[in-house]
ZAMARGU-4260 file (C-alpha; in steps of 0.2 Angstrom, whole numbers, plus 5000, padded with zeros to 4 digits):
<rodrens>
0) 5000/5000/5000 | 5005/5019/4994 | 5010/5027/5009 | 4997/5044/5013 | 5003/5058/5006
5) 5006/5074/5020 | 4992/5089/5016 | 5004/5102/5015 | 4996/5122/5011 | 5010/5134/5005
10) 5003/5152/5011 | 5013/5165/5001 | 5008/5185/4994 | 5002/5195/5009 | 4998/5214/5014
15) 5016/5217/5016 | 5032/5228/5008 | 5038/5213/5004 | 5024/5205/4993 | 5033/5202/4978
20) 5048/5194/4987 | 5034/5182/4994 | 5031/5177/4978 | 5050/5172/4972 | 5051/5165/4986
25) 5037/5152/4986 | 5039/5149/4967 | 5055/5142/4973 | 5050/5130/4987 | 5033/5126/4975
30) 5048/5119/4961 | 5058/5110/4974 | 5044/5101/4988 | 5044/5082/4984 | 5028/5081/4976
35) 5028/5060/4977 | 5028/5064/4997 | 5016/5078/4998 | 5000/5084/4992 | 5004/5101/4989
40) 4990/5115/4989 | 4994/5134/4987 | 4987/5149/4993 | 4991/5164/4991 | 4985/5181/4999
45) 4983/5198/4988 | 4990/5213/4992 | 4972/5219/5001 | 4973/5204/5012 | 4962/5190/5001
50) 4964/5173/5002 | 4964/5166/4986 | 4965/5148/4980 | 4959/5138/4966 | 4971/5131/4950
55) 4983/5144/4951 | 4985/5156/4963 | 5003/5160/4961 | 4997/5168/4941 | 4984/5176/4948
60) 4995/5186/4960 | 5009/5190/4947 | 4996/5192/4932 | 4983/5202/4943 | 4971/5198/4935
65) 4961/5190/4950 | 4953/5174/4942 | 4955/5163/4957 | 4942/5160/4969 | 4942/5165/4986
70) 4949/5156/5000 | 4946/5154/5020 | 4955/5143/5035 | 4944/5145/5050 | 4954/5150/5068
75) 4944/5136/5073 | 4952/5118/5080 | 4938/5107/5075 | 4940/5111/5056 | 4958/5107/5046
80) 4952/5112/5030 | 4952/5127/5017 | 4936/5134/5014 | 4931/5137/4997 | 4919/5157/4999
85) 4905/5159/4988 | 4896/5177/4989 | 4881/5179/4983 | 4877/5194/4970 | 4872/5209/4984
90) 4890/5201/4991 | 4882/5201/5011 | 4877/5185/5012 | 4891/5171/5008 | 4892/5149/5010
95) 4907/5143/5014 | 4912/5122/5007 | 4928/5112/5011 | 4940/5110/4997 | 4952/5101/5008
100) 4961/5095/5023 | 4976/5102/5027 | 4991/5094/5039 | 5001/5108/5039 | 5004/5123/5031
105) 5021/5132/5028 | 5020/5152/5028 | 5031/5160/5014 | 5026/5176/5020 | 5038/5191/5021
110) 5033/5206/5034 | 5020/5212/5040 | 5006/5199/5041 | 5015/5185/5040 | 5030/5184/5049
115) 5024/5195/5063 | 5015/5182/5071 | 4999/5187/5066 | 4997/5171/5053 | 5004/5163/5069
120) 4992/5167/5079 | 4977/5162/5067 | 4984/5145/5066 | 4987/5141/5083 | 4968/5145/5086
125) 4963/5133/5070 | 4977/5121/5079 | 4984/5116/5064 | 5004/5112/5063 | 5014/5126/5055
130) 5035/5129/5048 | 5040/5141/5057 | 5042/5151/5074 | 5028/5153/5084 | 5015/5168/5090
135) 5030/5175/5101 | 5048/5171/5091 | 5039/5177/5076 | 5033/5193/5082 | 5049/5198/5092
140) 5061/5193/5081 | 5052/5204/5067 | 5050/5220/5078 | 5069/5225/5075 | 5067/5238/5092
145) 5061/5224/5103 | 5072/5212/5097 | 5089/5223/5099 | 5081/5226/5118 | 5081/5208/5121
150) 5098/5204/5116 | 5105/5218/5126 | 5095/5210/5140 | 5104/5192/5136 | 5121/5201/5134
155) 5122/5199/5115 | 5131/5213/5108 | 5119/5225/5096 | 5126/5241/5089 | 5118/5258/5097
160) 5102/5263/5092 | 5088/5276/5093 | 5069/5273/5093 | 5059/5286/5087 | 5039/5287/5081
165) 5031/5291/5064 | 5021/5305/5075 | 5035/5312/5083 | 5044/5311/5064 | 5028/5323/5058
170) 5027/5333/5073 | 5042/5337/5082 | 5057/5330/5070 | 5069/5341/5082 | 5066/5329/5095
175) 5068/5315/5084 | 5085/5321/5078 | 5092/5326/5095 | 5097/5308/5100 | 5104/5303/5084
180) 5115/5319/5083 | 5120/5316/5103 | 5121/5298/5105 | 5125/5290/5087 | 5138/5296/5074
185) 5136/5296/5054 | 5135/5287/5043 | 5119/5280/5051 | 5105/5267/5045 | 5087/5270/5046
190) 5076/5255/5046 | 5057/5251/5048 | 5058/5243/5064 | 5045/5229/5055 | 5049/5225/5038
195) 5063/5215/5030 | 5072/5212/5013 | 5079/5230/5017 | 5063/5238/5011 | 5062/5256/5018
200) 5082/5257/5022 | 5092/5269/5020 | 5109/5275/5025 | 5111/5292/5030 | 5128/5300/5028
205) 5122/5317/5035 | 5108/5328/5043 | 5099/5331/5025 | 5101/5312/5020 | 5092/5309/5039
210) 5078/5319/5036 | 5075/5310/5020 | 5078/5292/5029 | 5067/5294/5041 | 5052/5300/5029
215) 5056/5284/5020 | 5054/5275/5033 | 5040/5281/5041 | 5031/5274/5027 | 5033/5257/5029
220) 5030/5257/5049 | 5024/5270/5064 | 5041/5265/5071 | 5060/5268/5065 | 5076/5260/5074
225) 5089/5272/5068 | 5106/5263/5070 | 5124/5267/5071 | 5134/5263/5053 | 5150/5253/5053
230) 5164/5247/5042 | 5157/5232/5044 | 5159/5215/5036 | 5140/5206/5032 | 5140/5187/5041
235) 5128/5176/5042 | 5122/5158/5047 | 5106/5149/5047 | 5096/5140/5059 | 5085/5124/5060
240) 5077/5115/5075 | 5065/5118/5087 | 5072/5116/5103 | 5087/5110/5103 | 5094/5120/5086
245) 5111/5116/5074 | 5118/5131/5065 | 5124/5129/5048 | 5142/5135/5040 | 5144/5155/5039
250) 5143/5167/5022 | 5148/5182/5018 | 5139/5195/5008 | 5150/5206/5000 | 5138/5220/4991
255) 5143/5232/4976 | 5131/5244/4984 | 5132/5257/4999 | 5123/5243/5009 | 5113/5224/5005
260) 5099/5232/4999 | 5084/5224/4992 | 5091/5224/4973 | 5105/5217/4977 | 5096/5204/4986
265) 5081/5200/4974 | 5085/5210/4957 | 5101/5212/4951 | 5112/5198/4958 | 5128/5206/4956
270) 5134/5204/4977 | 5147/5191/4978 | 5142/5177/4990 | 5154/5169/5002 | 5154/5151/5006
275) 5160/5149/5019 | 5164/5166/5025 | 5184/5168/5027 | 5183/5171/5045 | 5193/5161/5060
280) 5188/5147/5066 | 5184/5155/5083 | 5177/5168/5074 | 5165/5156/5069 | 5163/5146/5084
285) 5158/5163/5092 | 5144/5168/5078 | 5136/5151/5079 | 5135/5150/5099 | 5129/5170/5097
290) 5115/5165/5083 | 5108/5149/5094 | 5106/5159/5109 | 5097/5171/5100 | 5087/5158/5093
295) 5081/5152/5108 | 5081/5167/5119 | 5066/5173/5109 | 5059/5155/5110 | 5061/5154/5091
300) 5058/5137/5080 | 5058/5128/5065 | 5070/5140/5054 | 5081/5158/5056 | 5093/5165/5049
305) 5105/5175/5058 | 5114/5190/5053 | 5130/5199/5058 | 5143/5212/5057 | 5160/5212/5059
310) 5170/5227/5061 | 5184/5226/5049 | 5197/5233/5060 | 5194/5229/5077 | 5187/5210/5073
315) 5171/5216/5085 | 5157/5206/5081 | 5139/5213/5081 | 5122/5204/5080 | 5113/5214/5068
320) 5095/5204/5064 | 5084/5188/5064 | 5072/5182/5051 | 5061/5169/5055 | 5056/5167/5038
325) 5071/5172/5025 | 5071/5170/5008 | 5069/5155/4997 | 5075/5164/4981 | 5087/5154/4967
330) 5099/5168/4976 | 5094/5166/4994 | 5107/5164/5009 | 5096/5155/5021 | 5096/5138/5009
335) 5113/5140/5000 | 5121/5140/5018 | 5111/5124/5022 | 5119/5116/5006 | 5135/5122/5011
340) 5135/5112/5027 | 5128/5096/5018 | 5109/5099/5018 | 5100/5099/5000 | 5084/5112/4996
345) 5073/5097/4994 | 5079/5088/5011 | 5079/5104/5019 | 5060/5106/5016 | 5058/5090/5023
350) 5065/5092/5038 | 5058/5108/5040 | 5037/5099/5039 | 5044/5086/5050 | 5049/5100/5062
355) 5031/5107/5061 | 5024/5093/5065 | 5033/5088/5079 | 5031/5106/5086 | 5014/5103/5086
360) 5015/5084/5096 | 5023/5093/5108 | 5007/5108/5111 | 4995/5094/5111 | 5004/5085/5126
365) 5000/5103/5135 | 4985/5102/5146 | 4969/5116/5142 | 4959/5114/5155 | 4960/5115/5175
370) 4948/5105/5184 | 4944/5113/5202 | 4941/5099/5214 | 4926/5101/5227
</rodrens>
């Protein structure tokens, strides 16, 4: 007899910045899941936050032109299927039928929306397994403020920052630009502190060049992390397990632009990728033990990848972010790394639904009632 094929859902698009990266990226994992061990369905989310399903999503989403039907998952843990939505012509009144059961779904969602821990959330109340970090290692590792407070309370090394709001950015930008000028030195960067892929970065080389940084940013999020720039060397490792975690080889990224920014990542691939990263072997002993501590301080699981800098002249190592959900592109660090250290794309996907799955044995062994005796 044919062994069952695992339900897998692939979850990609989303109401993000980073939409479009969502969509390389899944295209990639779609290419490379074993499709004689899984039954594969996808679904994919528009811009405006619709579920969408039917024979191709994916087309839909890069074509725009919005044939596929419409899609739901209920946050409720008697159901493990995707709803098929039928509305009816005044569009109020709507039927809702099962197109199929799911075992676990794997979020290739960049940003806001999806790697934020709002997903998470909606499929810890449907109690359905998931890839990925949870509610909490999602949320923190994506809100770059919190998670930098974190580290420093852990003892990882962070560069200085400064927090500021999008209100006080509009309102009172002289209070917003005191800290930076008194506290932190240019060049500086300017992020979002929730979005990835370097959308809404900037690097600042002087007082005009903030002004404009912090404008751009304040689009993408109501708060900015304005951080002290380096002459810095770009590490990074990846992460997989749950709780017990092994970090992969290092890489270097070594950008032909002021910074790794998000053509350099997904467009133009002309930055030279280092694997492994010519660093020491301490060196590298001392970015992997730094990356898993992360990793589990913020209670993360399934997959991460960790990102460093290295000041070129004093050899002082900085931790600089976490994804919970990197890219999946043909040009991606996060799975070249893996292949690097002896683990293939396909194998890798594996490992990572059989990490879901047995994150989710282990919540079902946690107790969700308390009886009171009389």
């Amino acid at each position: 007899m044919a062994q069952k094929k695992i339900r897998v859902g692939i979850i990609f698009g989303g109401r993000s910045g980073e939409h479009e990266v969502s969509l390389m990226s899944a295209q990639s994992v779609m290419k490379a899941i074993d499709k004689d061990k899984y039954e594969v369905t996808l679904i994919g989310i528009t811009k405006e936050g619709q579920w969408i399903g039917g024979e191709d999503p994916m087309q839909a989403l890069t074509s725009g032109a919005g044939a596929a039907s419409e899609r739901a998952l209920l946050g409720d843990p008697r159901h493990h299927a995707l709803m098929s939505v039928t509305r009816q012509a005044d569009g109020q009144a709507v039927s809702m039928s099962n197109v199929t059961e799911l075992d676990v779904l794997f979020p290739v969602l960049h940003g806001t929306y999806g790697e934020d821990g709002t997903v998470q959330g909606l499929l810890e109340l449907a109690d359905i397994a998931y890839v990925g970090a949870g509610v909490v290692g999602s949320a923190v590792g994506m809100d770059k403020a919190v998670f930098k407070r974190v580290m420093q309370a852990i003892g990882v090394p962070v560069l200085p920052f400064v927090i500021v709001n999008r209100d006080d950015i509009e309102h009172d930008r002289a209070a917003v630009v005191a800290p930076v000028e008194s506290e932190l030195t240019f060049p500086v960067f300017v992020k979002p502190a929730n979005l990835g892929s370097s959308v809404g970065i900037s690097r600042a080389r002087d007082l005009a060049e903030l002004h404009s940084a912090l404008e751009e940013a304040a689009r993408w999020d109501r708060r900015i992390v304005v951080e002290q720039g380096i002459d810095g060397r770009e590490i990074e490792v990846s992460v997989l397990g749950n709780d017990d975690p092994i970090v992969s080889v290092a890489g270097e990224i070594v950008p032909r632009r002021d910074f790794y920014d998000y053509k350099a990542k997904y467009v133009t691939d002309d930055s030279e990728l280092h694997i492994p990263a010519p660093i020491t072997p301490e060196q590298l002993e001392q970015v992997q033990a730094i990356a898993r501590k992360a990793y589990i301080a913020i209670d993360c699981a399934g997959m991460a990848r960790v990102d460093f800098l290295l000041n070129r002249e004093s050899g002082e190592l900085w931790l600089n972010e976490l994804n919970t959900i990197p890219g999946f592109t043909q040009i991606s660090m996060y799975t070249k790394l893996w292949e690097a250290s002896g683990l293939s794309y396909p194998d890798l996907i594996d490992r990572l639904i059989e990490l879901a799955l047995e994150r989710k044995a282990d919540r079902d062994r946690t107790e969700r009632s308390f009886d009171v005796e009389p």
